[in-house]
ChimeraX commands (.cxc) that place a marker at each C-alpha (Angstrom):
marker #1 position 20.53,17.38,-21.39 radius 0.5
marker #1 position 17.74,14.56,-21.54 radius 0.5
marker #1 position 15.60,14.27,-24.20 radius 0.5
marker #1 position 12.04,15.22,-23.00 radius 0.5
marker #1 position 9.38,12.82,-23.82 radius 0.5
marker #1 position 5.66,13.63,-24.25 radius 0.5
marker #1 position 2.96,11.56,-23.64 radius 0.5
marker #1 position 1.14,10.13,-26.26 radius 0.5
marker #1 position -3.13,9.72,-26.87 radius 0.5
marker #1 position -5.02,9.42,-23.39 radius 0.5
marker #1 position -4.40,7.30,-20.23 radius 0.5
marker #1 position -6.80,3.68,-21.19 radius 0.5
marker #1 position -10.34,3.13,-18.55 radius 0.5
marker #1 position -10.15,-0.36,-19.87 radius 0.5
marker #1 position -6.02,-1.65,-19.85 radius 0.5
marker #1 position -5.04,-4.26,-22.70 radius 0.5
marker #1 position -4.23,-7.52,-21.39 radius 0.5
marker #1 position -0.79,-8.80,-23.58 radius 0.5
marker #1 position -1.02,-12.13,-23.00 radius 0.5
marker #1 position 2.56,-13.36,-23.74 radius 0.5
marker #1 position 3.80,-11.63,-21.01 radius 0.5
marker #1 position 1.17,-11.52,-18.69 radius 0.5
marker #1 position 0.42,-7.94,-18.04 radius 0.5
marker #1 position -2.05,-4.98,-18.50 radius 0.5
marker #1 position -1.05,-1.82,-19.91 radius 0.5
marker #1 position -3.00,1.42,-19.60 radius 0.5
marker #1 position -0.94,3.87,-21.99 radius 0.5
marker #1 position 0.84,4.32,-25.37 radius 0.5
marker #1 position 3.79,4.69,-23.65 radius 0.5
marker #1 position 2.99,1.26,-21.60 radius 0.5
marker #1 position 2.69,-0.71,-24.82 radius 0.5
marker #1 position 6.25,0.59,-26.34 radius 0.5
marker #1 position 7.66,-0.27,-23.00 radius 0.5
marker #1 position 6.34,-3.82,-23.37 radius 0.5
marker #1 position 7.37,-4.39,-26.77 radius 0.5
marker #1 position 11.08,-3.11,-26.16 radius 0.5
marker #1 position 11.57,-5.42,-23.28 radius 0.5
marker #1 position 10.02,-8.16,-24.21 radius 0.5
marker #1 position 10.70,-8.50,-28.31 radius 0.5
marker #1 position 11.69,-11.81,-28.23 radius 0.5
marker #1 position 8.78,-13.29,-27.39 radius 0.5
marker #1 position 6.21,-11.66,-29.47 radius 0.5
marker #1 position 5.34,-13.11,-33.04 radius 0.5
marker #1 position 2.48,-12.50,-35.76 radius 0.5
marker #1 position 0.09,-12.24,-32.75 radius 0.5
marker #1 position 0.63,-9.19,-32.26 radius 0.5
marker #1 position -1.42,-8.11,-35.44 radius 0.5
marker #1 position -4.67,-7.48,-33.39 radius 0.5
marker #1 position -7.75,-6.67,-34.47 radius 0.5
marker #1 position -8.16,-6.13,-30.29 radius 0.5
marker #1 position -5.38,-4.13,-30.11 radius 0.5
marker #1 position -6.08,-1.71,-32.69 radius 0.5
marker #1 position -9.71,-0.97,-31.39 radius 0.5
marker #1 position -7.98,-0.75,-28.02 radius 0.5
marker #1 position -5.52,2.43,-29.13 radius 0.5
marker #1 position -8.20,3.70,-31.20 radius 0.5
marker #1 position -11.07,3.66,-28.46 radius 0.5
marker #1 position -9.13,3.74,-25.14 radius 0.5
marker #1 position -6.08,6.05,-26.44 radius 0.5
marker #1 position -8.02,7.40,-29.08 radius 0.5
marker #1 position -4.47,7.06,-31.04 radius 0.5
marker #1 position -6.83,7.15,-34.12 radius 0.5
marker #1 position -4.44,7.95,-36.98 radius 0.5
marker #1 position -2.14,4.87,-35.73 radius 0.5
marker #1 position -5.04,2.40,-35.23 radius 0.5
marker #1 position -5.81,3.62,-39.07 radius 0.5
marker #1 position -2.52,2.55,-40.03 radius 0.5
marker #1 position -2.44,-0.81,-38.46 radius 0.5
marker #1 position -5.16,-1.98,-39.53 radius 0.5
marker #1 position -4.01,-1.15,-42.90 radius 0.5
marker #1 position -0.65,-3.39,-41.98 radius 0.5
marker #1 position -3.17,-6.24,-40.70 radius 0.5
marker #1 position -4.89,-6.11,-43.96 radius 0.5
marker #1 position -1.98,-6.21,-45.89 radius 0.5
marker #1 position -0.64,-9.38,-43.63 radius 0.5
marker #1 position 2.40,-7.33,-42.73 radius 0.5
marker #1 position 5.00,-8.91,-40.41 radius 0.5
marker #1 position 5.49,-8.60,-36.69 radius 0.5
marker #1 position 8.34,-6.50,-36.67 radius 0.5
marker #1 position 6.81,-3.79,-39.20 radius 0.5
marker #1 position 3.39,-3.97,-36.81 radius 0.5
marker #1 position 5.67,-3.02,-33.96 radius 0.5
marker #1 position 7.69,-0.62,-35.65 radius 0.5
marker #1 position 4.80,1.13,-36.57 radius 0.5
marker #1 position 3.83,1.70,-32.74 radius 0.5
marker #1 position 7.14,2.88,-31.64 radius 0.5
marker #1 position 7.89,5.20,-34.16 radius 0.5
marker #1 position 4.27,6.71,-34.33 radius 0.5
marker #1 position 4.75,6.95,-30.51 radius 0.5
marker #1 position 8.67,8.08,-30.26 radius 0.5
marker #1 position 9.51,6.74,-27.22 radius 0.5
marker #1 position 12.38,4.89,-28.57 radius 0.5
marker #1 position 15.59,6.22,-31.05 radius 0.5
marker #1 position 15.38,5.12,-34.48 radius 0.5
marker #1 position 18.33,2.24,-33.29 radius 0.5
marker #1 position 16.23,1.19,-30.30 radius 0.5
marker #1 position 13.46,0.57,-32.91 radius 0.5
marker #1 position 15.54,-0.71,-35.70 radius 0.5
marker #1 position 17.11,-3.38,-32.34 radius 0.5
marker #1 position 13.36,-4.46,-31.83 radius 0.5
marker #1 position 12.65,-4.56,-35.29 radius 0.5
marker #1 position 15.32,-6.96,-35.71 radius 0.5
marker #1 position 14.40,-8.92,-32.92 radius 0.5
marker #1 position 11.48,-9.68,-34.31 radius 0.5
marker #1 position 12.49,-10.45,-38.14 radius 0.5
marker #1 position 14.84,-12.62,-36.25 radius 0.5
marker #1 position 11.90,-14.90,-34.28 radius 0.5
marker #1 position 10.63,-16.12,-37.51 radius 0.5
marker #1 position 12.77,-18.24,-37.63 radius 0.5
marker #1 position 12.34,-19.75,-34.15 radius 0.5
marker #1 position 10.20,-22.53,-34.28 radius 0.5
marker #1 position 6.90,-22.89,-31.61 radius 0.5
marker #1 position 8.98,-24.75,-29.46 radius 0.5
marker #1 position 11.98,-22.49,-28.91 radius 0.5
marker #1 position 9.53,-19.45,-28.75 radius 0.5
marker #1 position 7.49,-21.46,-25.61 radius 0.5
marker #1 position 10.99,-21.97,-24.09 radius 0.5
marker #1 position 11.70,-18.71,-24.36 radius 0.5
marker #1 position 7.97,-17.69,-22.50 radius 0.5
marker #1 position 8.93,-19.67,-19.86 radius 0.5
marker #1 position 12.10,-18.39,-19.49 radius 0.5
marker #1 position 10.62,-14.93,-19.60 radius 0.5
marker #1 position 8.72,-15.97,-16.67 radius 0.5
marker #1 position 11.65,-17.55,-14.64 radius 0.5
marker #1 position 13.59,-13.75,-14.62 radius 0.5
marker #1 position 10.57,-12.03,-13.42 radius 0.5
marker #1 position 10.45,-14.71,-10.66 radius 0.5
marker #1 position 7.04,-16.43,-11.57 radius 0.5
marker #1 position 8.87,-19.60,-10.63 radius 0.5
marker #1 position 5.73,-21.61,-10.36 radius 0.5
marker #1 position 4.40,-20.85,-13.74 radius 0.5
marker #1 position 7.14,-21.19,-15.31 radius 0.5
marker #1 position 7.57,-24.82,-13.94 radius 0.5
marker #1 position 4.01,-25.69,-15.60 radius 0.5
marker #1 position 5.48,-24.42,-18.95 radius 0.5
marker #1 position 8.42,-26.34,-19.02 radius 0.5
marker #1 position 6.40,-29.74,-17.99 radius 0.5
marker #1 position 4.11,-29.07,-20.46 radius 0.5
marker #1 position 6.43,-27.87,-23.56 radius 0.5
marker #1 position 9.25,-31.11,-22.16 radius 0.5
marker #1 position 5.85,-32.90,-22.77 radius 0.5
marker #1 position 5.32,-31.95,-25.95 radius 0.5
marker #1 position 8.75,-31.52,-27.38 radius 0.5
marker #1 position 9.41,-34.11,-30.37 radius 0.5
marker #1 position 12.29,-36.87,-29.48 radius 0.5
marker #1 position 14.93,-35.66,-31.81 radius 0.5
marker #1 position 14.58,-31.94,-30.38 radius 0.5
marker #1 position 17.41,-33.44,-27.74 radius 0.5
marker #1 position 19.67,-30.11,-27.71 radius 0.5
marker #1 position 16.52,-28.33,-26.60 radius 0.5
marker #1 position 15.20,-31.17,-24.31 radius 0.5
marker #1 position 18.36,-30.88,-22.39 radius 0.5
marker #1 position 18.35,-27.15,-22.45 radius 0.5
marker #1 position 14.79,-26.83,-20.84 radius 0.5
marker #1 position 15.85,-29.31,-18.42 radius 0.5
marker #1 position 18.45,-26.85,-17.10 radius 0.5
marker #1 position 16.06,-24.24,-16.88 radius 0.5
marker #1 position 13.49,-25.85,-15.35 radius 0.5
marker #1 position 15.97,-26.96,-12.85 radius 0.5
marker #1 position 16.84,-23.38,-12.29 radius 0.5
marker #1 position 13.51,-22.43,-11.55 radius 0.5
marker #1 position 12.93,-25.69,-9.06 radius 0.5
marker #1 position 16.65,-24.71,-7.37 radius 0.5
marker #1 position 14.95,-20.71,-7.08 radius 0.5
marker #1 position 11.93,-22.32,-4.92 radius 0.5
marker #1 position 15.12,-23.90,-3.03 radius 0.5
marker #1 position 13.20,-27.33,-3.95 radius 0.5
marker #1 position 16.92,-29.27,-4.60 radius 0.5
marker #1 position 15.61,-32.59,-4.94 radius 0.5
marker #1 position 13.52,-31.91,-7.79 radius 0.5
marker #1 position 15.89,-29.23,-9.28 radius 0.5
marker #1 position 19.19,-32.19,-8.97 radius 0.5
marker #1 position 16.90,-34.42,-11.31 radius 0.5
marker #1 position 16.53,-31.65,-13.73 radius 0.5
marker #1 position 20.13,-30.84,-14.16 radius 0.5
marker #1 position 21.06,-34.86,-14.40 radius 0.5
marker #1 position 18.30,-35.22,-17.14 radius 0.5
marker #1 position 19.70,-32.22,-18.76 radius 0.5
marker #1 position 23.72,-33.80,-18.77 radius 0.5
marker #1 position 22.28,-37.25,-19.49 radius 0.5
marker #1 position 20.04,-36.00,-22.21 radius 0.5
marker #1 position 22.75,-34.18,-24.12 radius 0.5
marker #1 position 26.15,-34.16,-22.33 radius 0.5
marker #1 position 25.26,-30.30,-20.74 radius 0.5
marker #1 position 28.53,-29.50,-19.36 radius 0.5
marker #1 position 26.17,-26.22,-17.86 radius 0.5
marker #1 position 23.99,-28.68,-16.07 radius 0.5
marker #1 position 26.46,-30.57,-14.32 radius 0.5
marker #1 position 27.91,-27.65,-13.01 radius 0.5
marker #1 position 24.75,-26.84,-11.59 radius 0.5
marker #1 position 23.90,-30.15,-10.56 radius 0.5
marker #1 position 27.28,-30.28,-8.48 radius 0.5
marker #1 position 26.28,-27.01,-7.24 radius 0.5
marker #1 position 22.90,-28.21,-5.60 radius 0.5
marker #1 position 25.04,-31.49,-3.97 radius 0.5
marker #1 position 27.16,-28.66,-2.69 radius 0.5
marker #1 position 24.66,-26.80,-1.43 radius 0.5
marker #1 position 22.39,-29.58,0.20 radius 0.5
marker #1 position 24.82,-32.02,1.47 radius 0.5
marker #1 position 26.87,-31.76,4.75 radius 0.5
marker #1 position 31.12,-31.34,3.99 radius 0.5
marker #1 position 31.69,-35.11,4.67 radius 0.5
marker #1 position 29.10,-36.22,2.38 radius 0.5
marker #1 position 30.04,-33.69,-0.43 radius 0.5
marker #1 position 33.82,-34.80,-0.24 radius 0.5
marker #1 position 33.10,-38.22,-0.11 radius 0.5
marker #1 position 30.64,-37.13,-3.68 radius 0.5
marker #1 position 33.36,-35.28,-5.75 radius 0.5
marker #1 position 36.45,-37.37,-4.28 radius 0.5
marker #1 position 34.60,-40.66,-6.27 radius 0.5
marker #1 position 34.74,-39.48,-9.92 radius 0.5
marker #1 position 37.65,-36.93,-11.08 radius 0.5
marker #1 position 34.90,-35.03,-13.48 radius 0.5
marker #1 position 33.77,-33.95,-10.37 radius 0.5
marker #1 position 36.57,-33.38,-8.82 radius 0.5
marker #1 position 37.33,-30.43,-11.48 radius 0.5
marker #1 position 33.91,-29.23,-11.78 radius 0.5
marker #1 position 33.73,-28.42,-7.90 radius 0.5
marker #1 position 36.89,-26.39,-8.42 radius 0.5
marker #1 position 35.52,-23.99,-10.24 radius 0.5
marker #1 position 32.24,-24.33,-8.20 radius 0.5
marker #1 position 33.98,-23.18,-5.16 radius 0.5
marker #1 position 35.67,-20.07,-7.29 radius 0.5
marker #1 position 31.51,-19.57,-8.09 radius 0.5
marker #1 position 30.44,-19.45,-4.29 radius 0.5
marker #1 position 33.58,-17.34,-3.19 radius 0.5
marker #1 position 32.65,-14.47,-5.85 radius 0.5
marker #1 position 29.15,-14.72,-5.23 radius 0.5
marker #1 position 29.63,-14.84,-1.11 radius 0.5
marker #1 position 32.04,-11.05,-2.12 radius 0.5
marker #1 position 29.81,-10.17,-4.33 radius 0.5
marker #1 position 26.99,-10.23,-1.33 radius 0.5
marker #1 position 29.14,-8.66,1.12 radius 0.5
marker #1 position 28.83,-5.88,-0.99 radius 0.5
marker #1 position 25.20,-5.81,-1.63 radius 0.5
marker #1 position 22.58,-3.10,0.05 radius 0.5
marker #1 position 21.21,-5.95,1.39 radius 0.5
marker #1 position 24.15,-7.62,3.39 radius 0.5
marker #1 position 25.12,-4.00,4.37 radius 0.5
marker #1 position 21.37,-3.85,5.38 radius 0.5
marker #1 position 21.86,-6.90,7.92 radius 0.5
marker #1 position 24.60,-5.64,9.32 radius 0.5
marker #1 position 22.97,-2.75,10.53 radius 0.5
marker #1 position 20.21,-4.31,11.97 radius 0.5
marker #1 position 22.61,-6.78,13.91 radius 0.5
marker #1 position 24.83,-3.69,14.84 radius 0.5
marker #1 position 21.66,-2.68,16.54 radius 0.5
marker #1 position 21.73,-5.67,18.97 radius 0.5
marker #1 position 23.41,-5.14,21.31 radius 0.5
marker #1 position 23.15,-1.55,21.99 radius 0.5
marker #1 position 20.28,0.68,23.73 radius 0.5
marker #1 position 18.47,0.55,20.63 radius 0.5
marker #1 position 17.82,-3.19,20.66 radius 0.5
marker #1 position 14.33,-2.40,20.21 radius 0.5
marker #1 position 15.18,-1.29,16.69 radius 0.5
marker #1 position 17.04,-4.37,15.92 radius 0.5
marker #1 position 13.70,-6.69,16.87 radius 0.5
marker #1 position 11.10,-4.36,14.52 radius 0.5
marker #1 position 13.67,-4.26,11.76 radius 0.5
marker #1 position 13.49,-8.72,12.06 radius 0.5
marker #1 position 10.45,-8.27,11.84 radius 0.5
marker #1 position 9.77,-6.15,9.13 radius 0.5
marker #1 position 12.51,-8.54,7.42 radius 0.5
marker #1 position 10.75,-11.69,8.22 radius 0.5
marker #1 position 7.18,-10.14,6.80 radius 0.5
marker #1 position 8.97,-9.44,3.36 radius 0.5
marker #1 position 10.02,-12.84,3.09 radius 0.5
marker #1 position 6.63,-14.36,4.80 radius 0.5
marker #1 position 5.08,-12.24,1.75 radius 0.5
marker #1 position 7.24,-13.69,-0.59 radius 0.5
marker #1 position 6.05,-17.17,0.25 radius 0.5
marker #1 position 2.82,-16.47,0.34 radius 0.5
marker #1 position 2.72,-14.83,-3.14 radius 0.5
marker #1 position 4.41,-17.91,-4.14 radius 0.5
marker #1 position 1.89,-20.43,-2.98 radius 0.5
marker #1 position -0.99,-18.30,-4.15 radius 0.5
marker #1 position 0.52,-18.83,-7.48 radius 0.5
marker #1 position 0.67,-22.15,-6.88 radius 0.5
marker #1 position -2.87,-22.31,-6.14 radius 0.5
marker #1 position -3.90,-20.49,-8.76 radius 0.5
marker #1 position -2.08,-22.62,-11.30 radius 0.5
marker #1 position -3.94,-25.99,-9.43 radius 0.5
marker #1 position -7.18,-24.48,-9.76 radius 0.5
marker #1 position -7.65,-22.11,-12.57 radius 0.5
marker #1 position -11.39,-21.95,-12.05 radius 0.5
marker #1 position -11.33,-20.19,-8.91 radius 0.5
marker #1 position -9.52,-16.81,-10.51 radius 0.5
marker link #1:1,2 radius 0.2
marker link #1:2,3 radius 0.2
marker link #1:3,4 radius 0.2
marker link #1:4,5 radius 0.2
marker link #1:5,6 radius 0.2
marker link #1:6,7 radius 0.2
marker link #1:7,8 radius 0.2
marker link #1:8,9 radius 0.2
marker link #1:9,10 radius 0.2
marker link #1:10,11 radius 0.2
marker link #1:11,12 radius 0.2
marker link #1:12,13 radius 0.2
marker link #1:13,14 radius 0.2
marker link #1:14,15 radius 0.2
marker link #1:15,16 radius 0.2
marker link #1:16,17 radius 0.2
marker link #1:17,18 radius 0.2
marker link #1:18,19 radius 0.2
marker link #1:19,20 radius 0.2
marker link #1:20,21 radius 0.2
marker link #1:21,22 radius 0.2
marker link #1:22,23 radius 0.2
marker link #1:23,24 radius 0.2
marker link #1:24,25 radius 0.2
marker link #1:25,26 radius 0.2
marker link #1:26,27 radius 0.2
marker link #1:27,28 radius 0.2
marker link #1:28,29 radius 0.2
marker link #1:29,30 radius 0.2
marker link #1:30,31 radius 0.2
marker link #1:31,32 radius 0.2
marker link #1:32,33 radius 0.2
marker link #1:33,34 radius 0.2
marker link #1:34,35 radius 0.2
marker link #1:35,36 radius 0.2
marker link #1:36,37 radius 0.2
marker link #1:37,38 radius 0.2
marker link #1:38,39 radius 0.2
marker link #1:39,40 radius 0.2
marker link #1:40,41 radius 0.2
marker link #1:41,42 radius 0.2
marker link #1:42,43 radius 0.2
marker link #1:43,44 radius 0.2
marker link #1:44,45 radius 0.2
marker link #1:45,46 radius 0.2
marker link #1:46,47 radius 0.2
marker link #1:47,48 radius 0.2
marker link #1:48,49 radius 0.2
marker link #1:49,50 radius 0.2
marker link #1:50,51 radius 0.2
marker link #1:51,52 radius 0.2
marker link #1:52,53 radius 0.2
marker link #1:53,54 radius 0.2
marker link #1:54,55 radius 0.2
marker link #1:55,56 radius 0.2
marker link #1:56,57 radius 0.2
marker link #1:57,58 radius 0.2
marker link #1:58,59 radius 0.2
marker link #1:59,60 radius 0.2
marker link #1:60,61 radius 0.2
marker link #1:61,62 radius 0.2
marker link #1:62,63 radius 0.2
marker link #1:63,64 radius 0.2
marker link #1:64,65 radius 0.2
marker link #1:65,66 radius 0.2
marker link #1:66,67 radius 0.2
marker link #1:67,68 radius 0.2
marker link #1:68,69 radius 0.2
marker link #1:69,70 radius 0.2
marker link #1:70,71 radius 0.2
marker link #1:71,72 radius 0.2
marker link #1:72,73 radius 0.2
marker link #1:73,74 radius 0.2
marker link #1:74,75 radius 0.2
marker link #1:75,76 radius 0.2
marker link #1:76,77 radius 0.2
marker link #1:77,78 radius 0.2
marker link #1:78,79 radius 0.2
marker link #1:79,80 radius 0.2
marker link #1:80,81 radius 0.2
marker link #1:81,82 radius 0.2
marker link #1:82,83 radius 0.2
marker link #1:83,84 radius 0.2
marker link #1:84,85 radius 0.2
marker link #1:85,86 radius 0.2
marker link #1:86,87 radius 0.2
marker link #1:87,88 radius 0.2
marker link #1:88,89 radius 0.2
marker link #1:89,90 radius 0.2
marker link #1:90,91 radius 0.2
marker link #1:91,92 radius 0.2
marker link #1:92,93 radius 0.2
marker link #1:93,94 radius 0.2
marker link #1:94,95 radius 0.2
marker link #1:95,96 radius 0.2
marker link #1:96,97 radius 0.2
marker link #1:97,98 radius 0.2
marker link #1:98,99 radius 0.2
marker link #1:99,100 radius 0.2
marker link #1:100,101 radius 0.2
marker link #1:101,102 radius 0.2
marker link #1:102,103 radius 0.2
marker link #1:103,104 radius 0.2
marker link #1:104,105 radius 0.2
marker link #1:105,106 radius 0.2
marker link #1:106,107 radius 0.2
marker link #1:107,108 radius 0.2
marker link #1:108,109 radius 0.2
marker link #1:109,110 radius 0.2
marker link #1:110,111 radius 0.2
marker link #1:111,112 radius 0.2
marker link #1:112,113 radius 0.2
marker link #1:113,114 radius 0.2
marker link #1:114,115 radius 0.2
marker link #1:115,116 radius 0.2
marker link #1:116,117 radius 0.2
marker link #1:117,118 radius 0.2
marker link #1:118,119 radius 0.2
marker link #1:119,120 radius 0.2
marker link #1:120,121 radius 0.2
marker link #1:121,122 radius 0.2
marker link #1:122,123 radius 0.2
marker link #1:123,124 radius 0.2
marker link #1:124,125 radius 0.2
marker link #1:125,126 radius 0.2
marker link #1:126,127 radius 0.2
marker link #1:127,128 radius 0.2
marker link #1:128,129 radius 0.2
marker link #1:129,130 radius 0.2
marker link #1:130,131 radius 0.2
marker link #1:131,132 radius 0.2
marker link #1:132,133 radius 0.2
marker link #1:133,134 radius 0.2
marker link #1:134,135 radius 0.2
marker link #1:135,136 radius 0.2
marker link #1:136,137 radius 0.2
marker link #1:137,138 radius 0.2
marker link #1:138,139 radius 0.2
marker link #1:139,140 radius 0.2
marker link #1:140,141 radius 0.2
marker link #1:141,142 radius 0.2
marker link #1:142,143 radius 0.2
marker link #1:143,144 radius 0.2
marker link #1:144,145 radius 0.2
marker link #1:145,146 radius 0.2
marker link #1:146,147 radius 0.2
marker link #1:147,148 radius 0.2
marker link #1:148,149 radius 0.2
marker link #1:149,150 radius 0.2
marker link #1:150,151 radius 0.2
marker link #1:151,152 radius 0.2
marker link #1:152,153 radius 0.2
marker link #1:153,154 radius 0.2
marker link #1:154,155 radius 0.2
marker link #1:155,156 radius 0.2
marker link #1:156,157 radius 0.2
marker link #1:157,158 radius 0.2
marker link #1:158,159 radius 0.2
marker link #1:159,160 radius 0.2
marker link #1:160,161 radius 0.2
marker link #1:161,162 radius 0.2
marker link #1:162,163 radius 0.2
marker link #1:163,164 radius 0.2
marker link #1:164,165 radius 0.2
marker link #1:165,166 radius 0.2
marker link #1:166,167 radius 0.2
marker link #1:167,168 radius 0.2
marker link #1:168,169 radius 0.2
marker link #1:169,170 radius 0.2
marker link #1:170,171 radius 0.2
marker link #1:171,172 radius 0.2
marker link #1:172,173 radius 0.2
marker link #1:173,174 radius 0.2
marker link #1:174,175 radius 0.2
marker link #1:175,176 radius 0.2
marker link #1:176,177 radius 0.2
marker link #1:177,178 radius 0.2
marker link #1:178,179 radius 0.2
marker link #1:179,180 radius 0.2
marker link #1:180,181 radius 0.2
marker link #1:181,182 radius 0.2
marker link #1:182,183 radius 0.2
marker link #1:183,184 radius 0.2
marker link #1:184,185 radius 0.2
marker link #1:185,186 radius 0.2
marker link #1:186,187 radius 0.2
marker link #1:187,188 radius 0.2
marker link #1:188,189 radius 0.2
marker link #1:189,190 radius 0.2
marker link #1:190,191 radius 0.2
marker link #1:191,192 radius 0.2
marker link #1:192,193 radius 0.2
marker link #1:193,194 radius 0.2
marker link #1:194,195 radius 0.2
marker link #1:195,196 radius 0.2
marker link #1:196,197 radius 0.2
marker link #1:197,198 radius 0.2
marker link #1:198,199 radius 0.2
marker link #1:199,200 radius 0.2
marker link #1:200,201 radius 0.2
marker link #1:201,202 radius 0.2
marker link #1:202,203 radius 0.2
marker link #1:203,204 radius 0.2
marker link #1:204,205 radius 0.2
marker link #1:205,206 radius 0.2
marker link #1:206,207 radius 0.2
marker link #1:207,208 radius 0.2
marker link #1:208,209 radius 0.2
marker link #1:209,210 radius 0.2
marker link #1:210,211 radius 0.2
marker link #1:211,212 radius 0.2
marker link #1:212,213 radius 0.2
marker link #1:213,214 radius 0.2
marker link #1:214,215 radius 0.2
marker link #1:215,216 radius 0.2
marker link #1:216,217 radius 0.2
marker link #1:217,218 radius 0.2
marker link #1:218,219 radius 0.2
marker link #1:219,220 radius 0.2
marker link #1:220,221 radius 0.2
marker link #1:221,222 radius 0.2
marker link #1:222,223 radius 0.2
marker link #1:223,224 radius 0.2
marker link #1:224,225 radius 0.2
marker link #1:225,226 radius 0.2
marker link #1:226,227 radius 0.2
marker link #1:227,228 radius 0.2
marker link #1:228,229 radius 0.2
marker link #1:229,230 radius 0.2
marker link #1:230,231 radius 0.2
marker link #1:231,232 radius 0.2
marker link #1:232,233 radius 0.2
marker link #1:233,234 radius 0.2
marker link #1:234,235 radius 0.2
marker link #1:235,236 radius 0.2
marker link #1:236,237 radius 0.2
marker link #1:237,238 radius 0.2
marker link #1:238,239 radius 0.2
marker link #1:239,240 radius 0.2
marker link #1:240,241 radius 0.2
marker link #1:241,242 radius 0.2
marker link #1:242,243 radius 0.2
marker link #1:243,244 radius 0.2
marker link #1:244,245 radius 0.2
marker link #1:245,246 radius 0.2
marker link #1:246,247 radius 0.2
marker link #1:247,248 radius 0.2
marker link #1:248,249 radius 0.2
marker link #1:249,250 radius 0.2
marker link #1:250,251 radius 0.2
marker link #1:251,252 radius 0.2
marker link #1:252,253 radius 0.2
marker link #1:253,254 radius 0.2
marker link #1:254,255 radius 0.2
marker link #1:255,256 radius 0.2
marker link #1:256,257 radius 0.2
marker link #1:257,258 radius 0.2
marker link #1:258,259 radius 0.2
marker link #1:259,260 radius 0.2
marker link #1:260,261 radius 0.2
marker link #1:261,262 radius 0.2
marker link #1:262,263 radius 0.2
marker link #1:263,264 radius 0.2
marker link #1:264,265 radius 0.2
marker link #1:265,266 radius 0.2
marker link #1:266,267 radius 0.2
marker link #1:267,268 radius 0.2
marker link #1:268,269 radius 0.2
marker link #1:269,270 radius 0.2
marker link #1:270,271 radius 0.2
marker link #1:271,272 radius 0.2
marker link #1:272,273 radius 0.2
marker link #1:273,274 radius 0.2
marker link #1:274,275 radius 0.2
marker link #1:275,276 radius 0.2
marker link #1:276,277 radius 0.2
marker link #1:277,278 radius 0.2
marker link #1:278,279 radius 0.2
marker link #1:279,280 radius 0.2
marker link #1:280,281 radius 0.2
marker link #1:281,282 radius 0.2
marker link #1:282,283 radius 0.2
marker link #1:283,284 radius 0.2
marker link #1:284,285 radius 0.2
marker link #1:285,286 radius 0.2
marker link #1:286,287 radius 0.2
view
């Protein structure tokens, strides 16, 4: 039988912006959410004087807001700040806490620049390609010379995040600075990947047939696509296509045109929620 979980304090007017991971939450239950998924990226910030009068006012929480303000006082750590909250709130086992709790003991020793790296990649797996793209220009910028290992690293990513927005030009750059930076095996794989995806047959052969480290690496880049190409065939969405093009041909063909369409929306809305990010990271005055 499930466990049956009870909410906690009262729903927030006002939400509390988190600003490592860009979101708004609204209830107790909210904020433990947040912190379980997203551990690794929260430090000593957490310790809020903001966040406190928010679960004391808003969720009227007012015996926990007590008690972490006593752990601010006391310059307690991150992980007993947050430990506090999910235990007070019990939406979490004691092992799901003791995980995030460890988590966080863990990030202290991450230094800034591995901790931005891993904000941007935060923001790479929820698909805010464009922002992340900013981060990693700015933290490559920033990023001391002999920090190569990580240079070459956020190179990769970033080219992940260019090769998401299908941009492969700029994405093949970041994978070659990534291998040339620090001998990324990972990146040139994926650099070999974009070739193959981008250039015609003839021109790809011609690429790999040149140098015999390609040669091998486009081996296992073609066991990649066949896996991935079965693993699609498989997907709800592949077996959604082929119902709409079953519908074709047949005296529902009206069907087949609305269900395009509705298709081609989703993916026009996509785009566009991709260049308004865009625009709102090019002018940051106009939010």
């Amino acid at each position: 039988m499930n466990r049956v979980l009870m909410c906690i304090g009262e729903y927030a007017e006002t939400p509390y912006y988190i600003e490592k991971v860009y979101v708004n939450v609204y209830s107790a239950e909210e904020l433990c959410y947040v912190i379980y998924e997203n551990a690794f990226l929260l430090d000593k910030d957490i310790l809020d004087r903001k966040l406190t009068d928010w679960i004391d006012k808003q969720l009227k929480l007012h015996d926990l807001a007590r008690d972490l303000i006593v752990l601010i006082n006391q310059n307690a750590s991150a992980a007993a700040f947050a430990g506090t909250i999910l235990s007070y709130v019990g939406y979490y086992s004691k092992d799901e806490i003791s995980r995030v709790e460890s988590i966080l003991r863990m990030n202290v020793s991450m230094n800034v620049f591995e901790k931005w790296k891993a904000k941007a990649d935060f923001l790479v797996e929820n698909r805010h390609f464009v922002l992340a793209i900013s981060e990693y220009e700015k933290l490559l910028k920033s990023l001391p010379d002999n920090e190569t290992a990580l240079q070459a690293n956020i190179y990769n990513n970033l080219g992940i995040a260019y090769l998401k927005l299908y941009l492969f030009d700029s994405a093949e750059k970041c994978f070659m600075s990534s291998y040339e930076t620090d001998n990324n095996e990972e990146a040139y794989r994926n650099y070999l990947t974009v070739k193959r995806l981008s250039l015609s047959d003839d021109d790809y052969i011609r690429l790999i047939a040149e140098e015999e480290r390609a040669y091998k690496t486009s081996i296992l880049i073609e066991t990649d696509m066949d896996e991935a190409t079965k693993a699609f065939e498989l997907s709800d969405a592949a077996l959604e296509l082929k119902d709409i093009y079953a519908l074709k041909n047949t005296n529902e063909s009206s069907r087949y045109y609305e269900s395009l369409l509705k298709l081609t929306e989703e993916l026009k809305d996509d785009y566009r929620d991709i260049v308004l990010e865009a625009a709102k990271q090019d002018n940051p005055e106009e939010e």
